[in-house]
Structure formats: C-alpha cells, structure tokens
C-alpha positions in Angstrom: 35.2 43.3 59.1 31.0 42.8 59.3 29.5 40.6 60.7 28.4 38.7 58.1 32.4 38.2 57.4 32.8 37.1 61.4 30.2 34.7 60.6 31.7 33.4 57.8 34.6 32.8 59.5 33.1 31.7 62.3 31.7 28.8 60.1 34.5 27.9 57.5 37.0 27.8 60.6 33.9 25.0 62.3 34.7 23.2 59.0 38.4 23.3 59.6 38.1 21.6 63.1 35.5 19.0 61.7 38.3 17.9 59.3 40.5 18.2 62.4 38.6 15.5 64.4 38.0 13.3 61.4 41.5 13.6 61.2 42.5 13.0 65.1 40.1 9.8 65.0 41.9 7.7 61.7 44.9 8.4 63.5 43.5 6.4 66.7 41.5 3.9 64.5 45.7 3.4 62.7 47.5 3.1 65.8 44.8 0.8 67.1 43.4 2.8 70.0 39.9 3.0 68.7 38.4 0.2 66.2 37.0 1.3 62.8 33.2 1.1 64.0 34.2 3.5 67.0 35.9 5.8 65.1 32.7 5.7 62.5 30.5 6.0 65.3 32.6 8.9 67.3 33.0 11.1 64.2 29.2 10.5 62.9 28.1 11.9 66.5 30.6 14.2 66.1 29.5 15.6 62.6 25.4 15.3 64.1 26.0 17.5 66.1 28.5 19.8 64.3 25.7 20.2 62.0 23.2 21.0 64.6 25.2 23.2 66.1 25.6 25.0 62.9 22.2 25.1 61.6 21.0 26.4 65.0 24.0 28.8 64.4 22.5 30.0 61.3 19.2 30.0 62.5 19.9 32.3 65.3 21.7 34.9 62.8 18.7 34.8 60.6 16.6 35.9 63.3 19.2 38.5 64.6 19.4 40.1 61.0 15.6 40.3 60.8 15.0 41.8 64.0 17.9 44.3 63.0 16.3 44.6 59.9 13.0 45.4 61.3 14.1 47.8 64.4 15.5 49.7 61.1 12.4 49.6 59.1 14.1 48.6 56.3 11.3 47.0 54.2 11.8 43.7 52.8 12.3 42.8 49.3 8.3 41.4 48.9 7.3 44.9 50.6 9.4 46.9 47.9 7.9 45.2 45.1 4.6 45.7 46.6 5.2 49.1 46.8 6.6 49.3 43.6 3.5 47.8 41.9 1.8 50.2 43.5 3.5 53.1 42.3 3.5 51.9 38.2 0.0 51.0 38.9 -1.0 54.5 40.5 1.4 56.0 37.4 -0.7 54.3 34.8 -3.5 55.7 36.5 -2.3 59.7 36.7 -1.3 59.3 33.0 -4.8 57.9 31.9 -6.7 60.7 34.1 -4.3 63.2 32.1 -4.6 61.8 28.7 -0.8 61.5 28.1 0.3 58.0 26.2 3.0 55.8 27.0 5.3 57.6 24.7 4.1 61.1 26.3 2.2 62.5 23.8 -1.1 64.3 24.9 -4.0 61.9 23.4 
C-alpha cells in the first residue's frame, strides 16, 4: 500500500465517521435528548471543523510530497516542459546550422 492509498483511506474512512455523527445526533434530536437547532448546530461545528481538519490534512501532504519531491530532484512538470522547449528549440537550431529539413533531406 503507498501512501497516497493510506491517505486515501485515511480520508474516505473521515467521511465515514462524519456520516457516523450526523447519524449519532438525529438519533438524539428523535429520542428528544438534543432539540433540532442543537443537533444543527452540533453537527455544523462538527463538519467546520471536520473540514478544517481535512484541508489542513491535505495541506500538510502537499507539502510532504513536494519536499520529497524536491530532496529527489525530480523536476516538476513546468521544469520538464521548459526543458523540453529547450531541447526542440536547440534541435531546430542544430538542423538549421547543418542544412538538413524537417523531412531530413540535406537542403
């Protein structure tokens, strides 16, 4: 398993519990422990900070993945294609200097 797929996980199973709560919180608001605007309120806090929790979540693996990225100078995709520019650009250039057309006939 990667971690991306622990991460996944991770976050589909935060879904699960959120539905879980939700849930847990009709069934007070039904037997009459907690009235409806508690029960709204409880699960909206709930769900705030289920999503901040998660976002900071995702931030936080962003950043881990770039860092990992970068300590393994793997270049990113807008460096690869800046590279790659380069070398078509640098081609054209070679094949001009040599005289040889597109189709690799001398001119």
């Amino acid at each position: 398993m990667t971690i991306f797929d622990s991460v996944r996980n991770a976050i589909l199973a935060g879904f699960g519990i959120q539905e879980k709560v939700k849930e847990f919180i009709d069934e007070l608001v039904r037997k009459g422990e907690l009235s409806e605007s508690q029960g709204a309120k409880f699960v909206k806090e709930w769900s705030e900070r289920a999503d901040k929790g998660s976002s900071d979540l995702n931030k936080n693996f962003s950043e881990l993945m770039s860092k990992t990225l970068e300590k393994m100078n793997i270049p990113t995709k807008e460096e690869f294609e800046r590279l790659n520019k380069k070398v078509h650009s640098l081609s054209a250039r070679v094949r001009k200097l040599e005289g040889v057309t597109e189709e690799g006939q001398e001119e």
